[in-house]
C-alpha positions in Angstrom: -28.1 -15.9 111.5 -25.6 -16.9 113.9 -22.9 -14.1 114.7 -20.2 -16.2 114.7 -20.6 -16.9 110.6 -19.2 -13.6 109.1 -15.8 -14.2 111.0 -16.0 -17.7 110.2 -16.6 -16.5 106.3 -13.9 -14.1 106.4 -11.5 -16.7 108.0 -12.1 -19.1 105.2 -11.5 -16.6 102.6 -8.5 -15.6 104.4 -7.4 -19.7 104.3 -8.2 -19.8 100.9 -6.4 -17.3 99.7 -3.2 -18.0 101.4 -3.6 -21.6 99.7 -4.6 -19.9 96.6 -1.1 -18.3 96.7 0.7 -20.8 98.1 -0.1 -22.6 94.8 0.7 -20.2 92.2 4.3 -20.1 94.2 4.5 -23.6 94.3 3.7 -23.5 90.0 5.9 -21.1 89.3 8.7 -22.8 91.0 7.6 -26.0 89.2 7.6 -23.5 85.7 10.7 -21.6 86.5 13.4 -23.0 88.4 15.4 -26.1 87.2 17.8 -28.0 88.6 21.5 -27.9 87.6 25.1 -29.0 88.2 26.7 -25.5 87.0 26.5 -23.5 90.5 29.1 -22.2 92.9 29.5 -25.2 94.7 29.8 -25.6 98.6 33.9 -27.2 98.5 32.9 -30.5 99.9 30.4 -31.2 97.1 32.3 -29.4 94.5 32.4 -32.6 92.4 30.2 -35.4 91.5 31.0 -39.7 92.4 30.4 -41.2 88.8 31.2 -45.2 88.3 32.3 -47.3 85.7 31.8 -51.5 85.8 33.2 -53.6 83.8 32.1 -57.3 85.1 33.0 -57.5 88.7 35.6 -54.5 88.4 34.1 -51.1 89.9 35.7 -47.9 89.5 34.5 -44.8 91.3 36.0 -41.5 90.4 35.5 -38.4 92.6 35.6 -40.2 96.0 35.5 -37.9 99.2 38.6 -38.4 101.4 38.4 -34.9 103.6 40.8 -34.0 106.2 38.7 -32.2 109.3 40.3 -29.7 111.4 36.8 -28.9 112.4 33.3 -29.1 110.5 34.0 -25.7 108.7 37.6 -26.1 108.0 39.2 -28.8 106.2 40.4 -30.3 103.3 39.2 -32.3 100.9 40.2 -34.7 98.4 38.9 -36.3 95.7 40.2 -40.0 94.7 39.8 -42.9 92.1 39.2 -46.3 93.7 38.6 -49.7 92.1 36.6 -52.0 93.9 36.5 -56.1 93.3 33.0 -56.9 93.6 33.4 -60.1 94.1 35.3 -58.9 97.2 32.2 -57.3 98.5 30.7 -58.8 101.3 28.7 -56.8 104.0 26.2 -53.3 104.1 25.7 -51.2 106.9 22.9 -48.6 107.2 24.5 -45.6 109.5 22.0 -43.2 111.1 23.1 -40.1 113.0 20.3 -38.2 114.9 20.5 -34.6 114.7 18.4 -33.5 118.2 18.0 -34.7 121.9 13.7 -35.0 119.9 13.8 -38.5 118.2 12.7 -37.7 114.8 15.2 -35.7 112.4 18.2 -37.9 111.3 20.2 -38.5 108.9 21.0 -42.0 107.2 22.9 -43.9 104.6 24.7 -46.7 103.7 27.8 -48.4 103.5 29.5 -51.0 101.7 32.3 -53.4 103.0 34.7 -55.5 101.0 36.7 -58.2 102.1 40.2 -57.2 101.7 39.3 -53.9 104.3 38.0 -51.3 102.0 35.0 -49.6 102.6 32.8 -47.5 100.4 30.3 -44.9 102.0 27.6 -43.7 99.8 25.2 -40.8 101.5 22.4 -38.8 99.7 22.3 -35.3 100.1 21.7 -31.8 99.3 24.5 -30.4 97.4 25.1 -27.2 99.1 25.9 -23.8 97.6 28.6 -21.8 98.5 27.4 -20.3 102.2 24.3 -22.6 101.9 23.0 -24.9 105.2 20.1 -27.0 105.1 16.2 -25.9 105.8 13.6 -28.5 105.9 11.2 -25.8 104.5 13.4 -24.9 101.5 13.8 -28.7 100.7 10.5 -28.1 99.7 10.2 -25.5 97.3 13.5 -26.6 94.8 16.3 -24.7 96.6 18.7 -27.6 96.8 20.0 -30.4 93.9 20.4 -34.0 95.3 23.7 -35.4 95.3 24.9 -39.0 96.2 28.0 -38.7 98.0 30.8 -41.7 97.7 33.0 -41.5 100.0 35.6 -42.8 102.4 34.0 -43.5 105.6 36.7 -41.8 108.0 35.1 -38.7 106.6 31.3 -39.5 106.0 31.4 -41.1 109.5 34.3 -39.4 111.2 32.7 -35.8 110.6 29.6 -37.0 112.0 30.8 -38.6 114.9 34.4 -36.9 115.6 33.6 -33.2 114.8 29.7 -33.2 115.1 29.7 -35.1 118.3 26.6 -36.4 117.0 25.3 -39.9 118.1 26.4 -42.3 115.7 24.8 -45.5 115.1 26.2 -48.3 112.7 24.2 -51.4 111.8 25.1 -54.5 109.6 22.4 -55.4 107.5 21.2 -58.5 106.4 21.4 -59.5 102.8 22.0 -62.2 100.3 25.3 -61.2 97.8 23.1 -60.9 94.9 20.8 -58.3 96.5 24.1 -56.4 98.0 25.5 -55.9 95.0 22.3 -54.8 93.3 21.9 -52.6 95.8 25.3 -50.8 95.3 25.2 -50.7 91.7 21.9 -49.6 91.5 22.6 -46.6 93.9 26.0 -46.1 91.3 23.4 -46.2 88.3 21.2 -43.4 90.3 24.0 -41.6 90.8 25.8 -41.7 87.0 22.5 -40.5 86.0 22.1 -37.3 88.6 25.6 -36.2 86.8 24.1 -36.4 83.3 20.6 -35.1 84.7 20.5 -33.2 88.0 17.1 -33.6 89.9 16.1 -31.7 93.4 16.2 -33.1 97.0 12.8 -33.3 98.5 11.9 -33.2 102.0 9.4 -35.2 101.8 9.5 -37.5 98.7 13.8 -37.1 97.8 15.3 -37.2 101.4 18.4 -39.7 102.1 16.2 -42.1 103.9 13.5 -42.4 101.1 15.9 -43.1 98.3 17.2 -45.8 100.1 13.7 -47.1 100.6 13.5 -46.8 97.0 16.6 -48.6 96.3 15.3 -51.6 98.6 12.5 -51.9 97.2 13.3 -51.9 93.2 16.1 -54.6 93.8 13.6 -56.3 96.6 9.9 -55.6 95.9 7.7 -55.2 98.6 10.8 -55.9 101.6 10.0 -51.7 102.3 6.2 -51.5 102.7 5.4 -47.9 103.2 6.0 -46.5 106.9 5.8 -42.6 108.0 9.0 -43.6 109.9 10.6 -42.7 106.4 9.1 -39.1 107.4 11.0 -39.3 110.9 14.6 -41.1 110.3 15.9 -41.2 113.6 13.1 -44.3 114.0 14.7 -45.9 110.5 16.8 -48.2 112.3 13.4 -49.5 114.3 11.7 -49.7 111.3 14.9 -51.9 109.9 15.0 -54.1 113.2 11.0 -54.8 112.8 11.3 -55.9 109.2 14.5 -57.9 110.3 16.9 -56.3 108.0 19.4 -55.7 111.0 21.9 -58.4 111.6 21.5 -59.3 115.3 19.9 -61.3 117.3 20.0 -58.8 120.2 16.3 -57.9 121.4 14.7 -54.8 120.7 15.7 -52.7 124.1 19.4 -53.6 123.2 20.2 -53.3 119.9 20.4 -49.6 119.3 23.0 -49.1 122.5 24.9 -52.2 121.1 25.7 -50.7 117.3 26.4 -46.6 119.0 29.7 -45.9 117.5 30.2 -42.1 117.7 32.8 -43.1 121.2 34.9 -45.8 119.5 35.6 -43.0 116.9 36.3 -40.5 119.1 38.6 -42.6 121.2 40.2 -43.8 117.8 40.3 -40.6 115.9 39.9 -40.1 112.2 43.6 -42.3 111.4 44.0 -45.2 109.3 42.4 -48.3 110.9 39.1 -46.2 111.4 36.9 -49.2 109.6 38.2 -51.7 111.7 38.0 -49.3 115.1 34.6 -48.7 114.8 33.1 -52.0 114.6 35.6 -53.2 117.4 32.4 -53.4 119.7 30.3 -55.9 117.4 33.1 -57.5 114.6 33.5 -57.7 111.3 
C-alpha cells in the first residue's frame, strides 16, 4: 500500500466533511432566514422607490436626493417626481471600479429625458443600521436587494465627489421602444421587491446581473452569458464588444473618453451636475 494513502484518506474525509457542513449551513439558511422590508434600516435606504404609470406619465415616489458632507454624513431626502415618457430619450450604464485590481465594480443605469431630468436607478444591498458590504455574506442571505431611484448628483456625485472613485459614464445604444421597456421593467422589478422582498446574491442577484437580466427579457439573446458579469469592472468591455456603447471611438480609447469622476469634482455636486458631467462627450 502506498504511504501516502492514509493522509490522502484522512484529507478527503476532512474535505468532505467541511462540505458536508457547509451544506447543512447553507439549508438551514435556505429553511430559516427570510427576507424582509421591516428592519432598522441603514438612513440612506430607509425607504423604498415604488412607481406608478399611467400611459406615458411616470411617477416615482421615494426618490433619493442626499446632501453629502462626506460619505458618512449627510442628508437625505426623499422626493416625488413625474416623468413624461415620451420625453425620454437616452440610457447610460455608469460603472465605478472599487480597487487599483480590475475586477470588483459597481454598475447601474441611468435614464435621460429631454427637458434635463435625469433618473438614476442602482441595485443594491439595502444596508442595516452599522452594516457595510462582504462579498462572502452576499452569499449566505445577510443582505435584501433594493433598487435605488435616485437623483444622479447623489448616486454619481457620492461615487465620484466623496469616494474619489473612478467614475465612468457611457451612453448606450437603444431604440425608444427598448429604452422605455427597459425602465419600466426595472420600475415593475422594483414595485414588486416593495410588495415581496428577495435577497442580493453575489453571484446570481448582484447590480450587474440584474441588469443583464433586464437586457435580456426586453431583448432576448442581446446578453449571451459572459463571466465578465462575475467581474464588473470589465462590464463596460463586455458592452463595447456587443456594441451597446454609443461611440465610434476604438477600443484603447473609449474607456479614458467617458471617465467622469474629474468633471464632477471640478463641478461639484450643484445644480447643473447632469449637464457638467457629460460636458466632455454631449448630450
Amino acid at each position: 500500500m502506498n504511504a501516502h494513502s492514509p493522509r490522502r484518506f484522512r484529507w478527503s474525509s476532512l474535505a468532505l466533511g467541511l462540505l458536508a457542513i457547509l451544506a447543512l449551513v447553507w439549508l438551514a439558511l435556505l429553511l430559516w432566514v427570510h427576507p424582509s422590508n421591516q428592519r432598522d434600516w441603514s438612513p440612506d435606504q430607509a425607504q423604498l422607490a415604488t412607481a406608478v404609470i399611467d400611459g406615458d406619465s411616470l411617477t416615482i415616489r421615494n426618490v433619493r436626493n442626499a446632501r453629502y458632507h462626506s460619505t458618512s454624513q449627510y442628508v437625505v431626502f426623499w422626493e416625488q417626481r413625474h416623468y413624461d415618457l415620451k420625453r425620454l430619450d437616452s440610457v447610460w450604464f455608469v460603472v465605478e471600479p472599487f480597487t487599483d485590481w480590475r475586477g470588483p465594480a459597481h454598475t447601474f443605469l441611468s435614464f435621460g429625458f429631454d427637458d434635463g431630468q435625469y433618473l438614476a436607478i442602482s441595485v443594491e444591498i439595502r444596508k442595516e443600521l452599522g452594516e457595510s458590504f462582504s462579498p462572502w455574506l452576499g452569499l449566505l442571505r445577510q443582505y435584501e436587494l433594493t433598487y435605488t431611484a435616485g437623483d444622479e448628483r447623489d448616486l454619481i456625485g457620492l461615487r465620484a465627489i466623496h469616494r474619489r472613485d473612478p467614475v465612468y459614464l457611457y451612453p448606450m445604444r437603444a431604440s425608444a421602444a427598448h429604452r422605455r421597456a427597459l425602465l419600466l421593467d426595472m420600475l415593475e422589478r422594483a414595485n414588486a421587491l416593495a410588495a415581496q422582498p428577495e435577497f442580493y446574491n453575489t453571484l446570481t442577484s448582484t447590480c450587474t446581473s440584474n441588469i443583464v437580466d433586464h437586457i435580456e427579457k426586453i431583448a432576448p439573446g442581446s446578453m449571451p452569458f459572459s463571466l465578465k458579469t462575475l467581474l464588473p469592472a470589465y462590464a463596460d468591455d463586455l458592452a463595447f464588444d456587443l456594441g451597446l456603447i454609443d461611440t465610434t471611438l476604438p477600443r484603447e480609447q473609449y474607456r479614458q473618453a467617458y471617465r467622469i469622476d474629474d468633471l464632477a469634482l471640478a463641478h461639484g455636486d450643484g445644480e447643473g451636475f447632469s449637464a457638467a458631467i457629460r460636458a466632455r462627450n454631449g448630450k
